[in-house]
C-alpha positions in Angstrom: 54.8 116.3 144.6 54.9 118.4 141.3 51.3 119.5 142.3 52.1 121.4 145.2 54.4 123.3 142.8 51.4 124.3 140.6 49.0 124.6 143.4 51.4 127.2 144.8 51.6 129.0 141.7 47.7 129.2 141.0 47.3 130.7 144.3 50.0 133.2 143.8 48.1 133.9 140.3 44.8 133.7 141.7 46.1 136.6 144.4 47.9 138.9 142.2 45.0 138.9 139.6 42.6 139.8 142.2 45.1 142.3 144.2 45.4 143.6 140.4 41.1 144.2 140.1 41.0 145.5 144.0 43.8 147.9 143.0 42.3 149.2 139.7 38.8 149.6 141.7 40.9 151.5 144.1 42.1 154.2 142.1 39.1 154.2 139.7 40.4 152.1 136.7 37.9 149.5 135.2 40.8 147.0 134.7 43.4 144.5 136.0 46.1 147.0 137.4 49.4 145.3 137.9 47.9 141.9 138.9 50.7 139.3 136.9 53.1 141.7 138.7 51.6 141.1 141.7 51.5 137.7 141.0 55.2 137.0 140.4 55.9 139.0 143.5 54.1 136.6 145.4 55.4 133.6 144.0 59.1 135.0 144.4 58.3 135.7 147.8 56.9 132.1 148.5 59.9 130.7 146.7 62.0 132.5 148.8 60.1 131.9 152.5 59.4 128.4 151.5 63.3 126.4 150.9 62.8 123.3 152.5 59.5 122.7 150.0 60.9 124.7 147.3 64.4 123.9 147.1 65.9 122.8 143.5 66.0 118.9 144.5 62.5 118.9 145.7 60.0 117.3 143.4 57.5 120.6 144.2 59.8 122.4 142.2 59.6 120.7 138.9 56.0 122.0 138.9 56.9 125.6 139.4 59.6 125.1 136.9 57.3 123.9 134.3 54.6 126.5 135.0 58.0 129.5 135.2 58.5 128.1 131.5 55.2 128.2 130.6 53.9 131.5 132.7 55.6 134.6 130.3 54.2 133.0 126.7 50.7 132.6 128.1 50.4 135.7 129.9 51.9 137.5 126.0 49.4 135.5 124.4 46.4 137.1 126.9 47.4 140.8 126.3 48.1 140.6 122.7 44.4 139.1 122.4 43.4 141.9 124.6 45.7 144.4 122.9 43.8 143.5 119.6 40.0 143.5 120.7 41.0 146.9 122.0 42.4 148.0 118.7 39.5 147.2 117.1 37.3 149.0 119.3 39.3 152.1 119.0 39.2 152.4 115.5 41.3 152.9 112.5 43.4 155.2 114.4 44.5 152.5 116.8 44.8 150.2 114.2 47.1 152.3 112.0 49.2 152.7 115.0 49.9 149.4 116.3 50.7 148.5 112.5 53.4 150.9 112.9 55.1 149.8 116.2 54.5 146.0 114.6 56.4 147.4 111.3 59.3 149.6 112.6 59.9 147.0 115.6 60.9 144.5 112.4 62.7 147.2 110.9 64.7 147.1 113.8 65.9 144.4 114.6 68.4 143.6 111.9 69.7 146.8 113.3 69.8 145.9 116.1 71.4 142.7 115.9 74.1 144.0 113.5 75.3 147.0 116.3 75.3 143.5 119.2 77.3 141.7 116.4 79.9 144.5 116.6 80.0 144.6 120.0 80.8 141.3 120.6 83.5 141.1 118.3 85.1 144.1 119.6 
């Protein structure tokens, strides 16, 4: 069933994020210390030690698939709220200076896209 897809990857994501808060208390950080890291590991790992279950024909699959689509924008989306909310604590300083990664990273990428434009046609 698609469930046992998802129900593997919340308890992969479930692990990693509190491997990630056992490792920051560990070396003395008050955060979340390579827990979606963690998390992907695991779930490669169970991918990988799980084929029968797992395998690209199996219906479990299709709910990992969907949740491997939907995983990366979600877990953007979280650090960019936290990213913000710890601007704004930080003050003007950090706000003035993730304006300017925002604004030269624009800048950049008709640049960018014009020197992979050449190398393609080359």
């Amino acid at each position: 069933m698609i469930i046992y897809g998802v129900a593997i990857l919340a308890t992969c994501t479930l692990s990693g994020l509190y491997l990630g808060s056992l490792l920051g208390e560990i070396i003395g950080v008050d955060a979340n210390v390579g827990g979606v890291g963690i998390a992907m590991l695991l779930l490669l790992t169970a991918v990988h030690y799980l084929p029968n279950e797992l395998s690209s024909t199996s219906i479990s699959s299709k709910g990992v698939l969907f949740w491997n689509a939907m995983y990366i924008p979600i877990v953007v989306a979280m650090a960019a709220k936290q990213n913000v909310i710890a601007a704004l604590d930080g003050g003007l300083l950090a706000l003035l200076a993730g304006t300017l990664a925002v604004v030269v990273s624009f800048a950049l990428v008709p640049i960018i896209s014009k020197m992979i434009k050449r190398e393609d046609s080359e």
